[in-house]
C-alpha positions in Angstrom: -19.7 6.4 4.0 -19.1 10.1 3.4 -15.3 10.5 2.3 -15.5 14.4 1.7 -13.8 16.5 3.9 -14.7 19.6 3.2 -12.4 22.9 3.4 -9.0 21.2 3.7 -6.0 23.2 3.2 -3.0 23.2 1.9 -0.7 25.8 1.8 0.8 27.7 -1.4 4.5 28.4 -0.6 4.9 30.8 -3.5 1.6 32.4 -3.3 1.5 32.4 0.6 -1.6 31.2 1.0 -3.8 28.4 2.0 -5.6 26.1 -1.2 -8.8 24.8 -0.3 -9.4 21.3 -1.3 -11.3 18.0 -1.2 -10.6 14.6 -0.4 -12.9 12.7 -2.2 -13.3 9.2 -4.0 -11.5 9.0 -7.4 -13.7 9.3 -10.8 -12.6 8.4 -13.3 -12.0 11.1 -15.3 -9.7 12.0 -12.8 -7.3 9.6 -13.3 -3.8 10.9 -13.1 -1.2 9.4 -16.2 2.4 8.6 -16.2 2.4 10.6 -19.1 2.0 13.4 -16.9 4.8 13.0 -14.8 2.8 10.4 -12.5 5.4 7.6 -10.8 2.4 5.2 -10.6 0.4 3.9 -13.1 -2.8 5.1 -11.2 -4.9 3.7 -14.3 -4.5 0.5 -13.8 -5.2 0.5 -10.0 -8.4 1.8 -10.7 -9.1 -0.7 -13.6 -8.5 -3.3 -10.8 -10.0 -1.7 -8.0 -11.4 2.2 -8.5 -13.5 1.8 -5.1 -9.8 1.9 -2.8 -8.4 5.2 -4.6 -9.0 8.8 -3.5 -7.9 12.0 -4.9 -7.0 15.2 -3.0 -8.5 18.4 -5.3 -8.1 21.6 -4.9 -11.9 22.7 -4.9 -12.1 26.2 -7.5 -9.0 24.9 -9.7 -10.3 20.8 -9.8 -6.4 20.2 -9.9 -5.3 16.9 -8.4 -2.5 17.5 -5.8 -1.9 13.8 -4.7 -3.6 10.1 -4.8 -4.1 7.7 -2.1 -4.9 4.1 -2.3 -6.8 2.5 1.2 -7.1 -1.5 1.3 -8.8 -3.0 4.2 -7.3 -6.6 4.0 -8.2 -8.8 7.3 -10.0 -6.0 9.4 -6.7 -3.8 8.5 -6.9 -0.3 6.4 -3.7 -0.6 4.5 -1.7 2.8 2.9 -1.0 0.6 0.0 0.2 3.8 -2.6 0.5 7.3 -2.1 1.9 10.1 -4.0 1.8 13.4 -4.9 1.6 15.6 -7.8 4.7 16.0 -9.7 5.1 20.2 -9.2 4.5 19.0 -5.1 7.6 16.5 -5.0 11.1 17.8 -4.5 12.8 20.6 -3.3 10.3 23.0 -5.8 7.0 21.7 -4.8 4.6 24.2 -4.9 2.3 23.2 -2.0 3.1 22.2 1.9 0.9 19.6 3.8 -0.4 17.5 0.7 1.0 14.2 2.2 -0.1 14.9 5.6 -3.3 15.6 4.8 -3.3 12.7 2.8 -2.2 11.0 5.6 -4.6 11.7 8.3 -7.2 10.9 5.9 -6.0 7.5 5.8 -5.9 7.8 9.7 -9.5 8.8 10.1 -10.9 6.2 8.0 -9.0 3.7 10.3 -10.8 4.6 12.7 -14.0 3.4 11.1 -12.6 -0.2 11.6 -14.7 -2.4 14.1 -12.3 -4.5 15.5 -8.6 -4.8 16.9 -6.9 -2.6 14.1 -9.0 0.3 15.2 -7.4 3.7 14.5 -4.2 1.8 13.0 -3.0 2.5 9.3 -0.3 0.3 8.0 1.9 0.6 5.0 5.1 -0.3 3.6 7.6 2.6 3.1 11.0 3.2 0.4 13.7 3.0 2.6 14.7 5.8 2.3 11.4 7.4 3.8 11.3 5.7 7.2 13.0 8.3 8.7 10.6 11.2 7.4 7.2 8.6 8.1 8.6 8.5 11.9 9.7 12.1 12.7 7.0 13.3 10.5 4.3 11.4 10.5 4.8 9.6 14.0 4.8 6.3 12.4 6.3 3.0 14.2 8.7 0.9 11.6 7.9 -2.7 12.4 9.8 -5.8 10.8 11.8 -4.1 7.9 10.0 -1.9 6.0 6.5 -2.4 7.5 5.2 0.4 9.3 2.3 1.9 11.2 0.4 4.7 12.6 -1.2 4.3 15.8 -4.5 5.5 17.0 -2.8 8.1 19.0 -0.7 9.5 16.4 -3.3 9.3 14.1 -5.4 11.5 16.3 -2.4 14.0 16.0 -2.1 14.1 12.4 -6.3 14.6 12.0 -5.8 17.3 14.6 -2.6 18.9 12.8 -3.6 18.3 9.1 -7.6 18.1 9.0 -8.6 20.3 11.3 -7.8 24.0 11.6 
């Protein structure tokens, strides 16, 4: 499977401009760590399972500007974690469209599935980010926190985020 995707961008609000990056399997040099201002301790996922984690790089810098973990459990891709770089959380984040790009990338490997969950990414969302997943991110909540992104939507955020 080729998981590059080439010429992504992201824009700089600061700088105004767009950051080309990569979305690309996680090495492990790359790692991010909590020491760093990383919520999730992103070094043991990938001591347990480094093939499900990607990292989004901004291609001349090599800075990491989020982390996404995809599980395919019973034919369905699961966003199991996501986040993004400390300086792009908040209301100072220094980059727009990291998650969404992050997103859609999840979305366009679902659709590499060969059965039923076709095009479908699920995931489990905070609470308090339902409401941003589904005005966002066109995602459907399910029972409690459980949501999902159809292949529909999912074609929307690959046309919004991945392609220019």
């Amino acid at each position: 499977m080729l998981y590059i995707i080439d010429k992504l961008k992201i824009f700089n609000k600061k700088a105004n401009l767009k950051i080309e990056c990569q979305i690309t399997p996680i090495k492990r040099d790359f790692v991010p760590k909590k020491k760093d201002g990383w919520a999730f301790n992103w070094q043991k996922v990938y001591r347990e399972r480094p093939e499900t984690l990607f990292m989004m790089i901004e291609i001349q810098s090599k800075k990491i500007h989020g982390v996404i973990q995809l599980i395919e459990d019973d034919g369905m891709l699961i966003m199991e974690l996501i986040e993004l770089a400390p300086f792009n959380i908040g209301s100072k984040k220094e980059n727009e469209h990291v998650a969404g790009c992050m997103i859609a990338f999840g979305c366009k490997e679902s659709i590499k599935l060969q059965n039923a969950y076709k095009g479908y990414l699920t995931f489990i969302s905070k609470t308090s980010l339902i409401e941003l997943y589904t005005t966002k991110y066109y995602a459907t909540q399910t029972i409690g926190t459980r949501m999902y992104i159809d292949p529909i939507s999912g074609e929307k955020l690959i046309k919004k985020y991945l392609q220019e």
